[in-house]
Structure formats: C-alpha cells, structure tokens
C-alpha positions in Angstrom: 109.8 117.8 78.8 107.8 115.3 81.1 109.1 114.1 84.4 107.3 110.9 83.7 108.8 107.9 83.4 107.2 105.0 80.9 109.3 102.5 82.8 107.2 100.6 85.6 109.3 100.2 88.7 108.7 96.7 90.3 107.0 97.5 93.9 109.3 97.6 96.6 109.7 94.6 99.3 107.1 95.3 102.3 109.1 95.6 105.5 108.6 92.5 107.6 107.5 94.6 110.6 105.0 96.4 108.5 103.8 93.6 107.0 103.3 91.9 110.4 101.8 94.9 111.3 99.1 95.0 108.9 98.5 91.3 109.2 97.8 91.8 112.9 95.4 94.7 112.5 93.2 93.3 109.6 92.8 89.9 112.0 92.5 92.0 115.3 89.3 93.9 112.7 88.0 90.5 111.0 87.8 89.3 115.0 85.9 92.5 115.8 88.5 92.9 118.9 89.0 96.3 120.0 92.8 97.0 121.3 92.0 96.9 125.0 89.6 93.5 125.0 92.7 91.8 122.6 95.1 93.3 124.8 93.0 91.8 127.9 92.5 88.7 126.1 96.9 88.5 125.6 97.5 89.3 128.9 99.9 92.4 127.4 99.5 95.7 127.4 97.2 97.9 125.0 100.5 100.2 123.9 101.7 96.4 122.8 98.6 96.2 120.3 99.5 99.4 119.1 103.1 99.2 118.9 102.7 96.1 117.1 99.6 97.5 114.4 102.5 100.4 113.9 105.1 98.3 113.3 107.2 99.0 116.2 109.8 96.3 117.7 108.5 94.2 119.9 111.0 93.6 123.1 109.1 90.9 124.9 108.3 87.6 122.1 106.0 86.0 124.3 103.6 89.1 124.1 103.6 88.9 120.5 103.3 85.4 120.5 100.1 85.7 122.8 98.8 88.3 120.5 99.0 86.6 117.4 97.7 83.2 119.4 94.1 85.5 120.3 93.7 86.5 116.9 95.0 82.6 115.3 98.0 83.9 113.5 101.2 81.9 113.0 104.3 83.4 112.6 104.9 83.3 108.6 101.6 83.2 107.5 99.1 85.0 105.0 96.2 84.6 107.8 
C-alpha cells in the first residue's frame, strides 16, 4: 500500500504576516536596499527590517508604515 494520496489538497491560506513579510523583502531586494540603509532611510531600527522580513509583530505602526513608505508599498497591495 502507497501513503500517497491522488486527492490534490487546495494550498493553504498564506498567513497575513508572512505574506507581508515576503512582500517587504522582495521590494526591499527590487530596491537594492540593504537592511541597515532601509532601516536608515525609515528612521527605525535594522532588528525592525528584520522582524518584519520574518514575519514578526510589529508593536510600533508608524515604523512599519515608514518602511513600507521607503520601499512604495501600501498596506493591501500586490506591490
């Protein structure tokens, strides 16, 4: 017997943080920012940067905010 399943199971649902994170780190490497010059460029910390790429929660908004304003993100969207 085969523990193979011929059934597809539908992908699951990417986590909005992980998502978020990836968005931010494919635009922080499109930009060609490295953590510290986005972080200067947010006025934030780098352990911010890389809280956020690794999908951590985010206490302080505005940083996020700042971060996603650097690399022209909106909250919500594809880009």
């Amino acid at each position: 017997m085969s523990d193979h399943h011929d059934e597809s199971t539908p992908p699951s649902p990417t986590p909005p943080a992980a998502s978020l994170a990836a968005q931010i780190r494919a635009a922080r490497l499109r930009g060609a920012f490295s953590i510290e010059t986005l972080a200067a460029l947010a006025q934030v910390d780098p352990d911010v940067v890389r809280g956020l790429e690794n999908g951590a929660a985010i206490r302080d908004v505005s940083a996020q905010d700042r971060i996603m304003n650097v690399l022209g993100l909106r909250p919500g969207s594809d880009r």
